[in-house]
N, C-alpha and C positions, 0 to 999 in steps of 0.2 A: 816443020817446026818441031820444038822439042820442048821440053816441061821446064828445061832453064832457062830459053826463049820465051815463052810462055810467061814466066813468074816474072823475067826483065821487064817485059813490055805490061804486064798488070802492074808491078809496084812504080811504073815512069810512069803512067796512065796517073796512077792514085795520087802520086807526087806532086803532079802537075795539077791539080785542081778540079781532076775531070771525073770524081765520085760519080757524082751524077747521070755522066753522060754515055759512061763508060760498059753499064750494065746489058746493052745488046751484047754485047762484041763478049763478052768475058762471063753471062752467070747465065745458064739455064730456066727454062721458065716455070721450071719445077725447083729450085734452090730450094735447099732446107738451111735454114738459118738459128744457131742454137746458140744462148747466151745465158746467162746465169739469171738473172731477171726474167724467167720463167714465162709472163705475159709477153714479154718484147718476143720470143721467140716466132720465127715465122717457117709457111710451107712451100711459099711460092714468091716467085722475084716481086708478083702487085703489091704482095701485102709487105713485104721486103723494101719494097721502095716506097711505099706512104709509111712506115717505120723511120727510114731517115730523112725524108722530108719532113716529120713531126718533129723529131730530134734536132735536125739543124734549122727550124725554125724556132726551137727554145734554148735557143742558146745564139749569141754574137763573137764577133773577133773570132772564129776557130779555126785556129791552125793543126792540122795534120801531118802527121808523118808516118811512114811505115821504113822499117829497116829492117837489117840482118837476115833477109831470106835465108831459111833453109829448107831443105829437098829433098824430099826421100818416095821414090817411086811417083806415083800420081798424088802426094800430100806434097803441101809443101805451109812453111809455117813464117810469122815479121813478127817483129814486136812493133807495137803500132804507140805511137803518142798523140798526144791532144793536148791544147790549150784552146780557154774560149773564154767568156763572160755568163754566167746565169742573167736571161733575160726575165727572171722574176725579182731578184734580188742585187741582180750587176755584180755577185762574188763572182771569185777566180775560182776555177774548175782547170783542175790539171790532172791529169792520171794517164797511165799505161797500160797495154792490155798486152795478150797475146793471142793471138788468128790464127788459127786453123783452117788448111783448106784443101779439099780434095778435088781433083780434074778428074772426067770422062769426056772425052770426044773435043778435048778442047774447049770445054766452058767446066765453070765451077757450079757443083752438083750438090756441096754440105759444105759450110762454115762453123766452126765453131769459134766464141771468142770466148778470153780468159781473164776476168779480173774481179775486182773488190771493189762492188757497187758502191758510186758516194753515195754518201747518206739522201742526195737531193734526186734520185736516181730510185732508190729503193723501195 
């Protein structure tokens, strides 16, 4: 396999619905996970996935997407979208980020994401 195999089969993995399930096969169990929202940051895949298990249980209807891979060396980068419902308030929550991600040994080692916290988020 190679890192543009690699990022094919992560972003058809993500595509397809399989966030979730997907975390043996693709993130190390030392993942460092970095986002701008300073608290949400994590060290490790446990704390990493009861992260988005809290997040996609606050929230309904969410649709994801990730596009535009690009590649460079062991990084490679999507711009990711979302749509969903706030399950406090039933508002529309739409925004765009961009991910960062670095491979070692064939799993993902550091993430970084990139965007402008909504306000209900902050």
């Amino acid at each position: 396999m190679d890192i543009t195999q690699f990022v094919e089969k992560f972003v058809d993995a993500y595509n397809d619905g399989k966030q979730m399930e997907m975390t043996d096969e693709y993130y190390h169990d030392n993942v460092e996970s970095n986002e701008p929202i300073e608290w949400r940051s994590t060290t490790n895949l446990e704390d990493k996935m009861e992260r988005n298990k809290r997040y996609f249980s606050l929230n309904e209807n969410i649709k994801t997407r990730m596009h535009s891979p690009t590649i460079s060396g062991r990084f490679f980068s999507v711009k990711y979208e979302m749509t969903a419902n706030d399950s406090w308030d039933g508002s529309d929550i739409s925004f765009q980020e961009i991910w960062v991600f670095e491979v070692q040994d064939w799993k993902i080692i550091r993430e970084w994401f990139f965007y402008d916290p909504p306000q209900n988020l902050a």
